[in-house]
PDBQT receptor file of N, H, CA, C and O in Angstrom, charges set to zero:
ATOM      1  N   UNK A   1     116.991 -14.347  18.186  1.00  0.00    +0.000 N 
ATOM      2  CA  UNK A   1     117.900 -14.521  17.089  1.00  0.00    +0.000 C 
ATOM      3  C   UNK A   1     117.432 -13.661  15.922  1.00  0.00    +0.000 C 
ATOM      4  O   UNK A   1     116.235 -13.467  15.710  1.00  0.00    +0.000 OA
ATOM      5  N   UNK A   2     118.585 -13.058  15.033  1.00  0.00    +0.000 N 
ATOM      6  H   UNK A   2     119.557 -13.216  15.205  1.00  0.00    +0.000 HD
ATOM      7  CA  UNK A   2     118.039 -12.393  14.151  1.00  0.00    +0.000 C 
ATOM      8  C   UNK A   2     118.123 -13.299  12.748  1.00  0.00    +0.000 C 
ATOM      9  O   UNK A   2     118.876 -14.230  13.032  1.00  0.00    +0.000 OA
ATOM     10  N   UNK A   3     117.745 -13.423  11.547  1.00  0.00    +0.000 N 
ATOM     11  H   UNK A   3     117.133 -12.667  11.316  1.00  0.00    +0.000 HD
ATOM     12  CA  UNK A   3     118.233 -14.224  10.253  1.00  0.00    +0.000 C 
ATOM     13  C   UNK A   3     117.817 -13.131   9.365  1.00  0.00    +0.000 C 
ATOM     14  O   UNK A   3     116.967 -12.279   9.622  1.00  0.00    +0.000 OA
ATOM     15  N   UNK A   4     118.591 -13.264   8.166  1.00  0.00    +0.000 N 
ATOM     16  H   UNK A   4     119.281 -13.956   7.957  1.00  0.00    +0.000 HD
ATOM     17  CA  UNK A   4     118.148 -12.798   6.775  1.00  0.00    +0.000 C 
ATOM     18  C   UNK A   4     118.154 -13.803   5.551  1.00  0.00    +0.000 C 
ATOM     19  O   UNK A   4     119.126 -14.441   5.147  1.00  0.00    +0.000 OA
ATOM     20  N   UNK A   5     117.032 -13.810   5.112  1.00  0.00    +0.000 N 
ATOM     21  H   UNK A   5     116.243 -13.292   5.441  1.00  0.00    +0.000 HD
ATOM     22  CA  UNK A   5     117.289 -14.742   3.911  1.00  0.00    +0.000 C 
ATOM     23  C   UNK A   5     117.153 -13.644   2.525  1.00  0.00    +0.000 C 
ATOM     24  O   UNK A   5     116.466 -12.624   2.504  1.00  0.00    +0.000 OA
ATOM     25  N   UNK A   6     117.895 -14.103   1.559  1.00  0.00    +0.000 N 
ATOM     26  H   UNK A   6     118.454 -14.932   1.576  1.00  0.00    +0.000 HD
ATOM     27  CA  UNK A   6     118.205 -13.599   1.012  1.00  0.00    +0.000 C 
ATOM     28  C   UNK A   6     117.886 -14.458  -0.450  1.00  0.00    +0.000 C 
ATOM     29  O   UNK A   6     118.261 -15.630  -0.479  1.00  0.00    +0.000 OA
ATOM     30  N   UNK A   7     117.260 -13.939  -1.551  1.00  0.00    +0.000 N 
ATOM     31  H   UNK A   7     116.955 -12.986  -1.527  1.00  0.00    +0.000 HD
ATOM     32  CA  UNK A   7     116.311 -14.244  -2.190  1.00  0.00    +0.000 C 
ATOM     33  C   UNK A   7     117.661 -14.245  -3.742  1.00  0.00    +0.000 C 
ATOM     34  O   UNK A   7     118.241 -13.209  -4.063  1.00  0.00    +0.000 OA
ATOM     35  N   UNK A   8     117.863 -15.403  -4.361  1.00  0.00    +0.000 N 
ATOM     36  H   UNK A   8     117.391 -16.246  -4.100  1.00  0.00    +0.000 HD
ATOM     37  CA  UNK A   8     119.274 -14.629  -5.465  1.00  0.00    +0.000 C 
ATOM     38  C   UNK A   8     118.566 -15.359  -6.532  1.00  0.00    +0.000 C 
ATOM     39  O   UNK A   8     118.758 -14.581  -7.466  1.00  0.00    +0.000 OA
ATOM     40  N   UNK A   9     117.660 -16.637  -7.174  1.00  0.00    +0.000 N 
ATOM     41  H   UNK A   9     117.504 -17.269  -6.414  1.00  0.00    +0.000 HD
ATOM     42  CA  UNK A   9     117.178 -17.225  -7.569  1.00  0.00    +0.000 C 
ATOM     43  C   UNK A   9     116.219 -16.344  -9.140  1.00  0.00    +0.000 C 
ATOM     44  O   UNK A   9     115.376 -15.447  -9.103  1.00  0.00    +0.000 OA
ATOM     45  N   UNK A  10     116.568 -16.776  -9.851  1.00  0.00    +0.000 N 
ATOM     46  H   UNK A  10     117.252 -17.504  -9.882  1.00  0.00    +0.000 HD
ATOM     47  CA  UNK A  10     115.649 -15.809 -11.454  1.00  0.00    +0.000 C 
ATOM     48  C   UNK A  10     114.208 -16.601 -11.523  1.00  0.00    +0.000 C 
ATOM     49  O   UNK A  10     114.337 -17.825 -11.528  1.00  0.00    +0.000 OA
ATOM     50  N   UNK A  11     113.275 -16.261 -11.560  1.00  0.00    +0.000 N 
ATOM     51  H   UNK A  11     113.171 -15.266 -11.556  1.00  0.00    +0.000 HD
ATOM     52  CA  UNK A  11     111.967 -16.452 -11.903  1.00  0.00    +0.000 C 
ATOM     53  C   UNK A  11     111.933 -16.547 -13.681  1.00  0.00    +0.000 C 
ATOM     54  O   UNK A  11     111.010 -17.138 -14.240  1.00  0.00    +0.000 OA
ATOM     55  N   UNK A  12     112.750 -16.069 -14.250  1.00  0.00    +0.000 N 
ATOM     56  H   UNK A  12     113.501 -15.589 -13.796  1.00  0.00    +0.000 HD
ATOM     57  CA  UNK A  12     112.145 -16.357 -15.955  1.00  0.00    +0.000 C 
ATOM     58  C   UNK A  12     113.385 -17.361 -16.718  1.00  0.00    +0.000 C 
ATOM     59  O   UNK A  12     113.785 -17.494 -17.874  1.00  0.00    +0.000 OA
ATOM     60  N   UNK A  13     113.788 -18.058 -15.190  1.00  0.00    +0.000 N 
ATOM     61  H   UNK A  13     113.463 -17.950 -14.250  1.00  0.00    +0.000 HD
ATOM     62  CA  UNK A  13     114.868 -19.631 -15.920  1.00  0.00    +0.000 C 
ATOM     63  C   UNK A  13     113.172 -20.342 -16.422  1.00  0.00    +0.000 C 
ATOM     64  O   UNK A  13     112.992 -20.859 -17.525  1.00  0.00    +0.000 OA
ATOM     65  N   UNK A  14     112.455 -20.259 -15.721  1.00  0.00    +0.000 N 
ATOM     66  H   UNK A  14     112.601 -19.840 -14.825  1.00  0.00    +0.000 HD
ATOM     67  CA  UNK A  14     110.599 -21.127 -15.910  1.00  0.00    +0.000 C 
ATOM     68  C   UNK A  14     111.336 -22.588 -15.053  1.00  0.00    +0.000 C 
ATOM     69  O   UNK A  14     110.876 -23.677 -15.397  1.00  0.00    +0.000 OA
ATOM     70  N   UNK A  15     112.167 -22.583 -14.242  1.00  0.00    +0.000 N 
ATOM     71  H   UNK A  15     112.541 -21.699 -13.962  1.00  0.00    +0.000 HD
ATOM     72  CA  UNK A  15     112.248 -23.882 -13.384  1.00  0.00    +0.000 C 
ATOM     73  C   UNK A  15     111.679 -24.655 -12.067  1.00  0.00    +0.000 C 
ATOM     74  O   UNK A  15     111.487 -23.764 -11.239  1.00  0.00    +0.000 OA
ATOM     75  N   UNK A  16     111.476 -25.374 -11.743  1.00  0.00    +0.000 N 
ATOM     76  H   UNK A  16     111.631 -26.098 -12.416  1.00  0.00    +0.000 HD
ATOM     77  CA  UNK A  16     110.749 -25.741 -10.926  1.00  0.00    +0.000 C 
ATOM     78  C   UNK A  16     111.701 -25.765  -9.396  1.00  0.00    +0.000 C 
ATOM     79  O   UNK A  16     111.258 -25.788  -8.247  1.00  0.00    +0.000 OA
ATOM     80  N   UNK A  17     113.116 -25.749  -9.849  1.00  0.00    +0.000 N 
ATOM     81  H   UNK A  17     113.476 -25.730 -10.782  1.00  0.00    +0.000 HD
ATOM     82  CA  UNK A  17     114.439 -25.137  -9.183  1.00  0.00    +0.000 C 
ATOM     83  C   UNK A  17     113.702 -23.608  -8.486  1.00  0.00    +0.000 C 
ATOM     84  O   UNK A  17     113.396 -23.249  -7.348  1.00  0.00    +0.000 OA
ATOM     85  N   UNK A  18     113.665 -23.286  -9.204  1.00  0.00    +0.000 N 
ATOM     86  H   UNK A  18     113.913 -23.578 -10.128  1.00  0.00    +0.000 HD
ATOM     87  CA  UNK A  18     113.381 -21.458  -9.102  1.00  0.00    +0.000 C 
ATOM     88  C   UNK A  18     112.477 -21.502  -7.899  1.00  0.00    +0.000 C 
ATOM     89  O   UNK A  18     112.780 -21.504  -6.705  1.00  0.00    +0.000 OA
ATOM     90  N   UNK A  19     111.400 -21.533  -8.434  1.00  0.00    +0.000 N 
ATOM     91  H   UNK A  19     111.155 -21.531  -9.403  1.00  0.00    +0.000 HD
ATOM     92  CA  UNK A  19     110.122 -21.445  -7.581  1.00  0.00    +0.000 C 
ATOM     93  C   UNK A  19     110.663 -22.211  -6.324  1.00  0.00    +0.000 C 
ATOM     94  O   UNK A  19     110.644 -21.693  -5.208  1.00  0.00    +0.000 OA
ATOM     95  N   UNK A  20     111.167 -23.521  -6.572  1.00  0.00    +0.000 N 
ATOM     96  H   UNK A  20     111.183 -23.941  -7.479  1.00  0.00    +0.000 HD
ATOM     97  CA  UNK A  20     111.505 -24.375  -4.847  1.00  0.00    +0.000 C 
ATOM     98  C   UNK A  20     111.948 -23.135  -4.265  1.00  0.00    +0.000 C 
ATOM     99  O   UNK A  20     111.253 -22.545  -3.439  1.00  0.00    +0.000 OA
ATOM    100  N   UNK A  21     113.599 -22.504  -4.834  1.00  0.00    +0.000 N 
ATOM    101  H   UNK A  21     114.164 -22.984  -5.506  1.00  0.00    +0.000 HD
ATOM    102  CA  UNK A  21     114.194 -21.526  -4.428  1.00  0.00    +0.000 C 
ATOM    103  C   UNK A  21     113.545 -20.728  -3.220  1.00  0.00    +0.000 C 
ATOM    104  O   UNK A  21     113.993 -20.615  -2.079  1.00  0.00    +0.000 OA
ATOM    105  N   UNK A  22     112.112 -20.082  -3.878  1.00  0.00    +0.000 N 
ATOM    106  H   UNK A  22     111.749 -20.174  -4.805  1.00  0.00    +0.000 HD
ATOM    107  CA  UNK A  22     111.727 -18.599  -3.276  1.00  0.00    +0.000 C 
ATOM    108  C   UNK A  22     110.717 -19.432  -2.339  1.00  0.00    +0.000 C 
ATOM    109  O   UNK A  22     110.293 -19.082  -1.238  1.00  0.00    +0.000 OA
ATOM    110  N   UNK A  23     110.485 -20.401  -2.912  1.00  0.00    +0.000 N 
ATOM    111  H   UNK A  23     110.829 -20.685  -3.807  1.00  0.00    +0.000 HD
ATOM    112  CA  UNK A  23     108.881 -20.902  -1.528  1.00  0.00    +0.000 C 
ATOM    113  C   UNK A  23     110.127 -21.142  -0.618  1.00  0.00    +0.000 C 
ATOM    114  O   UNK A  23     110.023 -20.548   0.455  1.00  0.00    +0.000 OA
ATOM    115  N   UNK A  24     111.389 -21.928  -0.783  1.00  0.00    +0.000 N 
ATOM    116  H   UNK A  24     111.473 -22.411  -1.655  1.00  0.00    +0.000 HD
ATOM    117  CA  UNK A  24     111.641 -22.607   0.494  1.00  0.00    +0.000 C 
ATOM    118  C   UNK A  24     112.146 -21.263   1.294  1.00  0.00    +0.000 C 
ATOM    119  O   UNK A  24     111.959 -21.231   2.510  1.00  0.00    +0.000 OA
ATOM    120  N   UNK A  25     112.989 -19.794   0.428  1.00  0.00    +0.000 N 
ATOM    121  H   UNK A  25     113.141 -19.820  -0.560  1.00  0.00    +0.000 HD
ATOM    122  CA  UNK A  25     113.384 -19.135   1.444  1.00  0.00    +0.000 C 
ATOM    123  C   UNK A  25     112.232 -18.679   2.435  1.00  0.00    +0.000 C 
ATOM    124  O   UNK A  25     112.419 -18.592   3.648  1.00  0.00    +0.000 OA
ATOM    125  N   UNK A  26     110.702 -18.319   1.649  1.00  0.00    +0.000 N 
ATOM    126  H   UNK A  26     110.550 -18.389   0.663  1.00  0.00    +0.000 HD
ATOM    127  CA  UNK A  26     109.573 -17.750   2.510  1.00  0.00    +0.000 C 
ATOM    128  C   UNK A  26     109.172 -18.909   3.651  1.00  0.00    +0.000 C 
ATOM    129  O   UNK A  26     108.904 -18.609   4.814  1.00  0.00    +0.000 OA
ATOM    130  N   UNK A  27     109.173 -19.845   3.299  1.00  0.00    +0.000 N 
ATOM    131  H   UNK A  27     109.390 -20.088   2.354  1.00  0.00    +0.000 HD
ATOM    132  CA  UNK A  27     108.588 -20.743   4.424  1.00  0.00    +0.000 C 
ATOM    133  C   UNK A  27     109.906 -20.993   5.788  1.00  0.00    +0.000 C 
ATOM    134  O   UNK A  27     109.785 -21.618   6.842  1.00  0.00    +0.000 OA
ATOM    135  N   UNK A  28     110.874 -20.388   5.352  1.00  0.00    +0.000 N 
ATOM    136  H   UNK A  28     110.971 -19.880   4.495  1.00  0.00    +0.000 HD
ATOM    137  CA  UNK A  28     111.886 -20.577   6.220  1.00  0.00    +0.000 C 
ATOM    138  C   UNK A  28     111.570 -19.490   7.095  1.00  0.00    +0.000 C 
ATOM    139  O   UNK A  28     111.079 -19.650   8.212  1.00  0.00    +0.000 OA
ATOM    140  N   UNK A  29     111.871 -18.313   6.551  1.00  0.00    +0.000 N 
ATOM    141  H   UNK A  29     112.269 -18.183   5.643  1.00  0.00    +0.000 HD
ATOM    142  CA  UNK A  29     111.418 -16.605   6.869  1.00  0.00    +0.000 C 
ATOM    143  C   UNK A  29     109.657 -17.013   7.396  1.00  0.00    +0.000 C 
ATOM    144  O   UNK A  29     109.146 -15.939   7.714  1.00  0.00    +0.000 OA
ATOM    145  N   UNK A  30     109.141 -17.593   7.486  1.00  0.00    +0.000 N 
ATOM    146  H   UNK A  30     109.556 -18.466   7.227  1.00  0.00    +0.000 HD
ATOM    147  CA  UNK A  30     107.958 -17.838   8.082  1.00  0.00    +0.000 C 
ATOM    148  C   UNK A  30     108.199 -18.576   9.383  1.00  0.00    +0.000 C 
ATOM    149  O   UNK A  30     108.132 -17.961  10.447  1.00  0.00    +0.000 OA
ATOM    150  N   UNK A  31     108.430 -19.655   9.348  1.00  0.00    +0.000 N 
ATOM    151  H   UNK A  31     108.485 -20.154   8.483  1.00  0.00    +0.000 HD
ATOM    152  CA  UNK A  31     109.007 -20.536  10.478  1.00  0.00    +0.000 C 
ATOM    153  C   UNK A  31     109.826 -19.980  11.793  1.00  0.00    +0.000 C 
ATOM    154  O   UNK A  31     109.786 -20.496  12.910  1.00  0.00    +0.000 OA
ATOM    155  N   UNK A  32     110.781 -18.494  11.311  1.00  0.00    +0.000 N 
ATOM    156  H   UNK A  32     110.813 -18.074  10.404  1.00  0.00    +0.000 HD
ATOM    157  CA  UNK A  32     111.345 -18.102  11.995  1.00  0.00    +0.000 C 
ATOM    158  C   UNK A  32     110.426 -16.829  12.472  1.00  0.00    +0.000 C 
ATOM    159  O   UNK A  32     110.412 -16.467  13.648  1.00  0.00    +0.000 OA
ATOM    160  N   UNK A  33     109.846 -16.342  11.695  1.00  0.00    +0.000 N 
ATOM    161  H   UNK A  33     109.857 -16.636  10.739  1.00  0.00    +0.000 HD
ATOM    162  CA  UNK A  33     108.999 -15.375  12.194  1.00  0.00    +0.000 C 
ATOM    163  C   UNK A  33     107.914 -15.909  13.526  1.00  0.00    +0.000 C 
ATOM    164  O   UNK A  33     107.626 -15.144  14.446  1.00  0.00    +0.000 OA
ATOM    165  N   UNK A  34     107.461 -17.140  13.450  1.00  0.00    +0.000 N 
ATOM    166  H   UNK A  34     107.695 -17.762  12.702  1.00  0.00    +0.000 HD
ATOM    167  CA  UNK A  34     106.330 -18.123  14.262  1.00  0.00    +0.000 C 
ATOM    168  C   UNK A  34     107.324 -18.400  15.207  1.00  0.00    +0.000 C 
ATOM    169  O   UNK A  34     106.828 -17.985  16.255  1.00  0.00    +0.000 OA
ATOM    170  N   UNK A  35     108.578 -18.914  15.500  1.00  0.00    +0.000 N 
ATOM    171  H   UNK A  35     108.981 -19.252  14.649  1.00  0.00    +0.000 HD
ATOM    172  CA  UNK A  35     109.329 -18.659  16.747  1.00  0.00    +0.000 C 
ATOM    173  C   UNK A  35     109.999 -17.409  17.701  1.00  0.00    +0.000 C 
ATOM    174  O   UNK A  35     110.854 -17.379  18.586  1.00  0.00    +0.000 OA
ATOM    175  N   UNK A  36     109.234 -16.511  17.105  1.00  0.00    +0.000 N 
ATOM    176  H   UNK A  36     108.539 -16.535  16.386  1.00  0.00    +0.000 HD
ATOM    177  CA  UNK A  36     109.161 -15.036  17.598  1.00  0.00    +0.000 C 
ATOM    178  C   UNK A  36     110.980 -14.592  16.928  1.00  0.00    +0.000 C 
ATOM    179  O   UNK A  36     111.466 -13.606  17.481  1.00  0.00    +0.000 OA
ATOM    180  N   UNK A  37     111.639 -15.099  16.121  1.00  0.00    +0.000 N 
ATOM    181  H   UNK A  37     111.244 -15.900  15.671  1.00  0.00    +0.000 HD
ATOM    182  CA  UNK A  37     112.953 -14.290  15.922  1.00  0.00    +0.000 C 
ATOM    183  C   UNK A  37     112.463 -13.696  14.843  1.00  0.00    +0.000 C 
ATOM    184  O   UNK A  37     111.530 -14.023  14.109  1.00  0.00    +0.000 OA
ATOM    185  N   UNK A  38     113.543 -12.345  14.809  1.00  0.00    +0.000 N 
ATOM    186  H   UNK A  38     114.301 -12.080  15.405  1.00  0.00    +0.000 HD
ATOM    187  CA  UNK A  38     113.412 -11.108  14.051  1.00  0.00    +0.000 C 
ATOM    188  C   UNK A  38     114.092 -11.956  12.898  1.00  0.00    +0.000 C 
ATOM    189  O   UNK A  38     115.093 -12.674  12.919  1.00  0.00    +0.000 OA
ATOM    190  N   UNK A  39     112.767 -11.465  11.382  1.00  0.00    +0.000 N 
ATOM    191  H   UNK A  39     111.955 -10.882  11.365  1.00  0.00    +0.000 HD
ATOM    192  CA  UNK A  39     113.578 -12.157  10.591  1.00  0.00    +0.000 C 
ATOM    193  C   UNK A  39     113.419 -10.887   9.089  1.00  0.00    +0.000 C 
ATOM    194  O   UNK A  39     112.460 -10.117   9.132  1.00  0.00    +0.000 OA
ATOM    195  N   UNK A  40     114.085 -10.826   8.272  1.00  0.00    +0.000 N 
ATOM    196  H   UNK A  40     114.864 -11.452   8.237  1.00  0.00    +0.000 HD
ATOM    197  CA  UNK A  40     113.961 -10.081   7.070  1.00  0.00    +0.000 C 
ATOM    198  C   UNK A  40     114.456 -10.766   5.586  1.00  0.00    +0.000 C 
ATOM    199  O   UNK A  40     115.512 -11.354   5.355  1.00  0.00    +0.000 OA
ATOM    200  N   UNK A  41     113.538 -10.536   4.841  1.00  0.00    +0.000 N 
ATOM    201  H   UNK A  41     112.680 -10.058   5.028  1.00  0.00    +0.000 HD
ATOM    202  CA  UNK A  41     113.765 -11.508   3.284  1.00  0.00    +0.000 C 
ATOM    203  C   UNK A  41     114.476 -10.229   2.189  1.00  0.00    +0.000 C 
ATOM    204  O   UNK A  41     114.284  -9.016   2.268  1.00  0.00    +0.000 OA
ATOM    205  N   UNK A  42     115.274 -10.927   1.256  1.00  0.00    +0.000 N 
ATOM    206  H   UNK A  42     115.430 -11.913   1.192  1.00  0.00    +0.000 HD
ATOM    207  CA  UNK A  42     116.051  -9.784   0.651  1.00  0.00    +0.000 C 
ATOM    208  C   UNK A  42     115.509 -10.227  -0.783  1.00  0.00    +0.000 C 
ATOM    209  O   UNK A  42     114.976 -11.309  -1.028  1.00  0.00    +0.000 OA
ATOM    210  N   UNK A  43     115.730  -9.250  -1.631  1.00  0.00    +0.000 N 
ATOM    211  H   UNK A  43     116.163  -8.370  -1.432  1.00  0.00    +0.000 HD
ATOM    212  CA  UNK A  43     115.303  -9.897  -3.121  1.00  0.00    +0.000 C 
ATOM    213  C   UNK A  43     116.641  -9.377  -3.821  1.00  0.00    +0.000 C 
ATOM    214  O   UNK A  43     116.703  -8.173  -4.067  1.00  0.00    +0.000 OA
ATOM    215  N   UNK A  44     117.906 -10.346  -4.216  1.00  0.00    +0.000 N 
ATOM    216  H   UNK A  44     117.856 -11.325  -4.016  1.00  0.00    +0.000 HD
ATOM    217  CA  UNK A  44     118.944  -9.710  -4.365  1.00  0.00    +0.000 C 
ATOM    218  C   UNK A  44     119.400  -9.818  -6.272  1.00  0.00    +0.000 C 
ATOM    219  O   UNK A  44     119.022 -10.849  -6.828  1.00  0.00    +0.000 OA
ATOM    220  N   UNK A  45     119.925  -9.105  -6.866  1.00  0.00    +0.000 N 
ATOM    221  H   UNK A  45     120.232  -8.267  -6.414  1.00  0.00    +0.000 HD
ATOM    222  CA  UNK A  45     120.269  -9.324  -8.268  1.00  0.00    +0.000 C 
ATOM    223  C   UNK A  45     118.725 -10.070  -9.166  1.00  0.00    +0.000 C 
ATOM    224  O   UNK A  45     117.623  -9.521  -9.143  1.00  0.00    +0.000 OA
ATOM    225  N   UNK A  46     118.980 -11.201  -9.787  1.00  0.00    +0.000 N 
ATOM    226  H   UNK A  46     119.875 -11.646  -9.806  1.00  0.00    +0.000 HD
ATOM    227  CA  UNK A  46     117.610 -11.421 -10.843  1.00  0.00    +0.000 C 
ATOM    228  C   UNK A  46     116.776 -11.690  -9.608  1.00  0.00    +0.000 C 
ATOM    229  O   UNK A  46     115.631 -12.072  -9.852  1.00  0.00    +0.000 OA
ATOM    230  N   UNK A  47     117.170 -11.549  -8.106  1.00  0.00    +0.000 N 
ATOM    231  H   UNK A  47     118.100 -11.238  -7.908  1.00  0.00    +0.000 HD
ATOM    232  CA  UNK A  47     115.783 -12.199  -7.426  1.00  0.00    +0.000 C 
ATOM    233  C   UNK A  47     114.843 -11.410  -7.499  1.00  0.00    +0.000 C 
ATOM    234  O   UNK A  47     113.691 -11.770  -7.256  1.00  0.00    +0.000 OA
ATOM    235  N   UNK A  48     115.192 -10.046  -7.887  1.00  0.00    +0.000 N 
ATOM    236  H   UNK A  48     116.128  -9.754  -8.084  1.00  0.00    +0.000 HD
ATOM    237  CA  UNK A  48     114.354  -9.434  -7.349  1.00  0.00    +0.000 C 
ATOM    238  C   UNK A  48     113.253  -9.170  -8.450  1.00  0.00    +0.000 C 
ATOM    239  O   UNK A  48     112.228  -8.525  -8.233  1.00  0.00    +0.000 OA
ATOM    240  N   UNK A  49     113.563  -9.702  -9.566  1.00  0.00    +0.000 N 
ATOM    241  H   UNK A  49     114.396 -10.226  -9.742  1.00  0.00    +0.000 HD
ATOM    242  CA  UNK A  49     112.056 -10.469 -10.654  1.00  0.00    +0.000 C 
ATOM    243  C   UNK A  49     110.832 -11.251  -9.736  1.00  0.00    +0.000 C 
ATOM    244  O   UNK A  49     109.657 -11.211 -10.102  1.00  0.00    +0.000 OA
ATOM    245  N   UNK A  50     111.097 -11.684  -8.985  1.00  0.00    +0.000 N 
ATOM    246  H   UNK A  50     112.051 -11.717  -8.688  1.00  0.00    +0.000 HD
ATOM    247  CA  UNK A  50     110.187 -12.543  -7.990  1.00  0.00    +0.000 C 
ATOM    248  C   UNK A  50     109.266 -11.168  -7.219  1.00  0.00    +0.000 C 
ATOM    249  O   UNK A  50     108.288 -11.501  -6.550  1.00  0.00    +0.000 OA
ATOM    250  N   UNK A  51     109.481 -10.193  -7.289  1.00  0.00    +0.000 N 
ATOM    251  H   UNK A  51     110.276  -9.923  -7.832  1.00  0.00    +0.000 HD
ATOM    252  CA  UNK A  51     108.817  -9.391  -6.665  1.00  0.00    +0.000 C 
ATOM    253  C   UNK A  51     107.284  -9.167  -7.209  1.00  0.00    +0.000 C 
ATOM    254  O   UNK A  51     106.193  -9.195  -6.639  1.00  0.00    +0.000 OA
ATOM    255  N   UNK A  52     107.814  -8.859  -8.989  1.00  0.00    +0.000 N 
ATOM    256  H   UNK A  52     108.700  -8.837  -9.452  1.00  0.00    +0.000 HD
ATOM    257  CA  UNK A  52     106.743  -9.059  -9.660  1.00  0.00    +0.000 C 
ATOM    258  C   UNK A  52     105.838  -9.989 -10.005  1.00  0.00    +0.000 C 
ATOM    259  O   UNK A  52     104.754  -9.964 -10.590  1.00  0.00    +0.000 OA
ATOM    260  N   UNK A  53     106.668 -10.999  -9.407  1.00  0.00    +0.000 N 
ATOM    261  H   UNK A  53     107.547 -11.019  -8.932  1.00  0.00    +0.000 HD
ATOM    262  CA  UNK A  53     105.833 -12.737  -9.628  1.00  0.00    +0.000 C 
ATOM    263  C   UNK A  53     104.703 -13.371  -8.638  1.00  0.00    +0.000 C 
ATOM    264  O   UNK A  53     103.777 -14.175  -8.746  1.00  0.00    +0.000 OA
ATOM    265  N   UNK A  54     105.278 -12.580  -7.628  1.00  0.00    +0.000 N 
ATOM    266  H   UNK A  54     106.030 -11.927  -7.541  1.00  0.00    +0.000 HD
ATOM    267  CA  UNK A  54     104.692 -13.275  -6.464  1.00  0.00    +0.000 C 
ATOM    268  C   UNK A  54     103.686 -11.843  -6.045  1.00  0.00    +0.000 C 
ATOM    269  O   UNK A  54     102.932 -11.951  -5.079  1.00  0.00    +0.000 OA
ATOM    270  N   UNK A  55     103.726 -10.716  -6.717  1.00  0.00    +0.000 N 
ATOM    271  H   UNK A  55     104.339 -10.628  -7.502  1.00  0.00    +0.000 HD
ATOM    272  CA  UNK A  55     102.637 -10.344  -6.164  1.00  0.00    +0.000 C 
ATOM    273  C   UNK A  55     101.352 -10.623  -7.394  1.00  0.00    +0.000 C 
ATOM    274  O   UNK A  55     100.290 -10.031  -7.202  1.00  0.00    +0.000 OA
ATOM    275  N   UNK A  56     101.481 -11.521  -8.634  1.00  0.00    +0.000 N 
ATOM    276  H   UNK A  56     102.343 -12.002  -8.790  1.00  0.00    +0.000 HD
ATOM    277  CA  UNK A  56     100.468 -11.482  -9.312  1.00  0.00    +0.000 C 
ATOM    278  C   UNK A  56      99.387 -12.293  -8.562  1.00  0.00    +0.000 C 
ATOM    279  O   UNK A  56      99.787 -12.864  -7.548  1.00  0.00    +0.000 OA
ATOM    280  N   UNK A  57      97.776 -12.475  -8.967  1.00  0.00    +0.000 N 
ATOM    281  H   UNK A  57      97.451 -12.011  -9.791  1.00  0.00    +0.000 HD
ATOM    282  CA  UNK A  57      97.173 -13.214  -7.644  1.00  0.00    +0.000 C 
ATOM    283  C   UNK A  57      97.028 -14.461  -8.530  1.00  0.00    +0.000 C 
ATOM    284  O   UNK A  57      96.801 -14.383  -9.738  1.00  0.00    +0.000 OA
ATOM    285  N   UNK A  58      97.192 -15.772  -7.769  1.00  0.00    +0.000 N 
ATOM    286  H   UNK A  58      97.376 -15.835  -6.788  1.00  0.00    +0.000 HD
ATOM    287  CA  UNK A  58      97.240 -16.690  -8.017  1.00  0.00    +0.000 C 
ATOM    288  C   UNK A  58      98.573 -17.604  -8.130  1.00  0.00    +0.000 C 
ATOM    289  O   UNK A  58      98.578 -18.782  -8.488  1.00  0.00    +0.000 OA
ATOM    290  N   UNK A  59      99.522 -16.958  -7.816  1.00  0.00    +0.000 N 
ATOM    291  H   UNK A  59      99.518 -16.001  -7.526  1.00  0.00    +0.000 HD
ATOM    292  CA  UNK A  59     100.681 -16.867  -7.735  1.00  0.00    +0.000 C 
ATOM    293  C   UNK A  59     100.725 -18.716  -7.173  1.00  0.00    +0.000 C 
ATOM    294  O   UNK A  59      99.823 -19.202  -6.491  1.00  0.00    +0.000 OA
ATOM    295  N   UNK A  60     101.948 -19.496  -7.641  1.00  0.00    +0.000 N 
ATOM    296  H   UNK A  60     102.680 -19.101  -8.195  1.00  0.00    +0.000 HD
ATOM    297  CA  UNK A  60     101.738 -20.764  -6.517  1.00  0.00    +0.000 C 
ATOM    298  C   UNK A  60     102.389 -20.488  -5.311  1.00  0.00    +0.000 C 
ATOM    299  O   UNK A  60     102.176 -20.973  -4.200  1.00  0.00    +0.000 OA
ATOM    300  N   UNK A  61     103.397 -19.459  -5.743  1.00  0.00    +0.000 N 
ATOM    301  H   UNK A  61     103.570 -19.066  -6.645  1.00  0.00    +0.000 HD
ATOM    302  CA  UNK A  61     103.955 -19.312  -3.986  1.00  0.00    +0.000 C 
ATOM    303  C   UNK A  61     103.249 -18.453  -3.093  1.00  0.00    +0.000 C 
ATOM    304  O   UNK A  61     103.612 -18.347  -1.921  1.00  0.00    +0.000 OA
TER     305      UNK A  61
């Protein structure tokens, strides 16, 4: 199976919404990756603020 999740969620609302947002799409995109399907994560419109978020270290996600 193939999936895309797709990341649309703003990182500087400062919500705890937000963050659920991006952990739950990665742990999904993880889950599917560990059942061997082809999977790809998108960072789309303000998601793609999360790019810069999640690579700082210490990051919670």
């Amino acid at each position: 199976m193939k999936a895309a999740i797709i990341i649309l969620s703003d990182p500087k609302s400062g919500s705890e919404e937000a963050l659920g947002r991006v952990f739950n799409g990665l742990a999904t995109a993880y889950d599917f990756k560990q059942q061997g399907d082809e999977v790809s994560v998108r960072f789309q419109g303000t998601g793609t603020r999360w790019i810069g978020e999640l690579s700082k270290a210490g990051h919670a996600a």
